[in-house]
DRENDO-1510 file (C-alpha; in Angstrom, 1 decimal, always signed):
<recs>
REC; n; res; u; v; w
REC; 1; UNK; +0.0; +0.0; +0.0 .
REC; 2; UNK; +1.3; +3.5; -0.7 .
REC; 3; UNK; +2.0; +5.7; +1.9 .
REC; 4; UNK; +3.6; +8.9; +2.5 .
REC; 5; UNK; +7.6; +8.6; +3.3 .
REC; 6; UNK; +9.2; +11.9; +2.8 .
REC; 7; UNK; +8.4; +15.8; +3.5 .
REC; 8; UNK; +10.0; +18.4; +2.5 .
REC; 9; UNK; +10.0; +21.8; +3.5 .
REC; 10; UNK; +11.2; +25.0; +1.7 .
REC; 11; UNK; +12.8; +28.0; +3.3 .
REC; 12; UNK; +13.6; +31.6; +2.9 .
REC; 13; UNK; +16.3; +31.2; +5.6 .
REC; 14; UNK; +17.7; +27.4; +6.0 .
REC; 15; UNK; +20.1; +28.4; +9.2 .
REC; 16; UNK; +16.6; +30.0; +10.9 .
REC; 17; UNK; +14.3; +27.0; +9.9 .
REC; 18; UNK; +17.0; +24.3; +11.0 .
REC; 19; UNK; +17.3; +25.8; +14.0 .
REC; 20; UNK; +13.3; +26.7; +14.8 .
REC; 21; UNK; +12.5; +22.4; +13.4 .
REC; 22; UNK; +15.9; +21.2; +15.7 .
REC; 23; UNK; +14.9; +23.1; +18.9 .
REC; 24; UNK; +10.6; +23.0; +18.6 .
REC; 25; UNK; +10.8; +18.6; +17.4 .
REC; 26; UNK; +14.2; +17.4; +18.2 .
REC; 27; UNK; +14.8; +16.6; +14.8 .
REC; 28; UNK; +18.4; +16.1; +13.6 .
REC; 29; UNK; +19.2; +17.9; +10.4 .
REC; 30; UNK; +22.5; +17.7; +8.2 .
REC; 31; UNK; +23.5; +18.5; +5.3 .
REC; 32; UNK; +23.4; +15.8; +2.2 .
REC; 33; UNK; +26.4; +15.4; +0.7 .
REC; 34; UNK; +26.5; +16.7; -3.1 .
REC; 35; UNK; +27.7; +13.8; -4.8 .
REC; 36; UNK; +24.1; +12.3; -3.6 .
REC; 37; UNK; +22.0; +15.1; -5.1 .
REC; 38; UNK; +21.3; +16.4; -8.5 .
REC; 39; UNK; +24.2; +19.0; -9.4 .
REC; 40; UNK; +23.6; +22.6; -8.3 .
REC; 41; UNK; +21.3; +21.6; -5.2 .
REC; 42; UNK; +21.4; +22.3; -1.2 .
REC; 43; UNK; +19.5; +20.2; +0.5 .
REC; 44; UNK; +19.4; +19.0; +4.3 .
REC; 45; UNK; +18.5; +15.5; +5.4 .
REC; 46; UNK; +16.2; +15.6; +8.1 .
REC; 47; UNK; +15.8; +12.6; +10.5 .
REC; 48; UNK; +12.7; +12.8; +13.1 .
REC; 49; UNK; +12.1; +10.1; +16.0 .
REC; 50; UNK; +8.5; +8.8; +17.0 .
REC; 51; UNK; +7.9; +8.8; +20.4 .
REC; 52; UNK; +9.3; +6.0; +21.4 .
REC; 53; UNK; +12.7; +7.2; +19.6 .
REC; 54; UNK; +12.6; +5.2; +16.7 .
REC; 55; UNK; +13.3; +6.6; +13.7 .
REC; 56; UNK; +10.0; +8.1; +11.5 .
REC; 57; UNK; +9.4; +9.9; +8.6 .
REC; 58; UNK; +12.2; +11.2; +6.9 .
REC; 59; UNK; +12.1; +15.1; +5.3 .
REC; 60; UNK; +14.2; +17.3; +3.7 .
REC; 61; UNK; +15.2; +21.2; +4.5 .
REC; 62; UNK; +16.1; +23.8; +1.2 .
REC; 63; UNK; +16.0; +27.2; +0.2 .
REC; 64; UNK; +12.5; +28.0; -1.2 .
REC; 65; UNK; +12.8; +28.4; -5.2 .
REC; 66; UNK; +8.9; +29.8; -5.9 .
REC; 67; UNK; +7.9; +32.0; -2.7 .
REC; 68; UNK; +4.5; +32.0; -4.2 .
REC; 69; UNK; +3.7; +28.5; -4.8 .
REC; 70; UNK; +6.3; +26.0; -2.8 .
REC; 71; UNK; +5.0; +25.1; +0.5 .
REC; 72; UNK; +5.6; +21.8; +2.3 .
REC; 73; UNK; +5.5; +19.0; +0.1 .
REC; 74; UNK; +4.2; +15.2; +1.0 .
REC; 75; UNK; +6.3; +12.5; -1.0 .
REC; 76; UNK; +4.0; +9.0; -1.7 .
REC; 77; UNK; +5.7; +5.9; -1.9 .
REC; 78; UNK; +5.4; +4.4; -5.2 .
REC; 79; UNK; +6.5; +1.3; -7.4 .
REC; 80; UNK; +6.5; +3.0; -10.5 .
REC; 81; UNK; +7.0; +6.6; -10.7 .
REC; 82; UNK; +6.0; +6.3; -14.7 .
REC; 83; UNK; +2.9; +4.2; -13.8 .
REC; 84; UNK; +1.6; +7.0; -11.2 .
REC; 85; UNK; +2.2; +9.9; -13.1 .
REC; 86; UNK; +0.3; +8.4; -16.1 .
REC; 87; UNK; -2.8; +7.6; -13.2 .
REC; 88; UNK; -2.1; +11.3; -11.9 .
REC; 89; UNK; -3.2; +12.4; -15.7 .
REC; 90; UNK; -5.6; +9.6; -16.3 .
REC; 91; UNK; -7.7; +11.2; -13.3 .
REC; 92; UNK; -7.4; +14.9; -13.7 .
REC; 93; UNK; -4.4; +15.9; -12.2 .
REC; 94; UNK; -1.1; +17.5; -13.9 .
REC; 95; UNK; +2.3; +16.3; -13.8 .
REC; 96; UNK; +4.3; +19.6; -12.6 .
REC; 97; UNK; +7.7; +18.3; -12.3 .
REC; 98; UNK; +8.1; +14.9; -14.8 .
REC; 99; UNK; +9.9; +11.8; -13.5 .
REC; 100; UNK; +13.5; +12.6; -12.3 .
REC; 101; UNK; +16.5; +11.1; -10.8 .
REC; 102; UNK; +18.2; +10.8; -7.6 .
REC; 103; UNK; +21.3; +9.2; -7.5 .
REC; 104; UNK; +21.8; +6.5; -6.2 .
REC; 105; UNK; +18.5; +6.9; -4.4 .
REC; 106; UNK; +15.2; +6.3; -6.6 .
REC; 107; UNK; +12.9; +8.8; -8.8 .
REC; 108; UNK; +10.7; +11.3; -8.3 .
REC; 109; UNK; +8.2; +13.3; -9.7 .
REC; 110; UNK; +6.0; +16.5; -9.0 .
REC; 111; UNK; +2.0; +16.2; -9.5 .
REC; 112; UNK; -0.9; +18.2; -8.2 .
REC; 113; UNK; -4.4; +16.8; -7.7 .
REC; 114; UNK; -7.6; +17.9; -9.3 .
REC; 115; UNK; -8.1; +20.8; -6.5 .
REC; 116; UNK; -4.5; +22.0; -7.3 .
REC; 117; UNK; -3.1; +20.6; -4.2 .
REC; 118; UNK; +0.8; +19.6; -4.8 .
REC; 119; UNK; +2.4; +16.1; -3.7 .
REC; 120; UNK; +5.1; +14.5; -5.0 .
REC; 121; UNK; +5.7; +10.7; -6.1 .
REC; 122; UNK; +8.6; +8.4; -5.3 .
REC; 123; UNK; +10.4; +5.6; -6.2 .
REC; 124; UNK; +13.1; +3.7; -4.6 .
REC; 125; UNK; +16.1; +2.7; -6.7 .
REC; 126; UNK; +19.4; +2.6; -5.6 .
REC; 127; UNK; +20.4; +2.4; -9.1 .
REC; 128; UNK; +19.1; +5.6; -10.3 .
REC; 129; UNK; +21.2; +8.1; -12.2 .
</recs>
């Protein structure tokens, strides 16, 4: 069943945010290192505990690129990020951001709903390029 396994959360200010999500949660957030990321892109790995300590939903922390339209962003686990994105269209929805790579981490893509709401598909593959 799919589910959702990765936030992300855009900032005008990542030093502020990291600090106001470290101190307010507890999370632990650290920078990814660039040969894991697309080239050009910041992002911070963040790590959050449930309340028994185990580890829970992973996110992400980087500097906002639309101030009018990027807000928090819900990533659903997927098997196919092809397969979903052509369900996203099949059902009314658009395909903002087409199927992309990670490296060495899966694929992603960017889709908003029929009500405009964004959310974002994944796929793991530690093969990805």
């Amino acid at each position: 069943m799919t589910t959702i396994v990765h936030f992300e959360i855009p900032s005008d200010n990542v030093e502020k945010s990291k600090k106001f999500y470290g101190d307010l949660f507890g999370w632990t957030i650290e920078k990814v290192p660039s040969d894991m990321l697309p080239e050009g892109v910041e992002y911070w790995g963040i790590t959050t505990k449930d309340h028994e300590g185990n580890n829970a939903v992973m996110g992400g922390l980087m500097k906002r690129h639309d101030p009018e339209q990027q807000g928090i962003l819900n990533y659903i686990d997927v098997k196919s990020v092809d397969e979903y994105s052509d369900k996203v269209k099949q059902l009314g929805g658009t395909v903002k951001v087409p199927k992309m790579a990670i490296p060495k981490m899966g694929y992603m893509a960017i889709c908003s709903d029929t009500e405009n709401n964004t959310f974002g598909l994944w796929e793991n593959d530690k093969s990805a390029k």
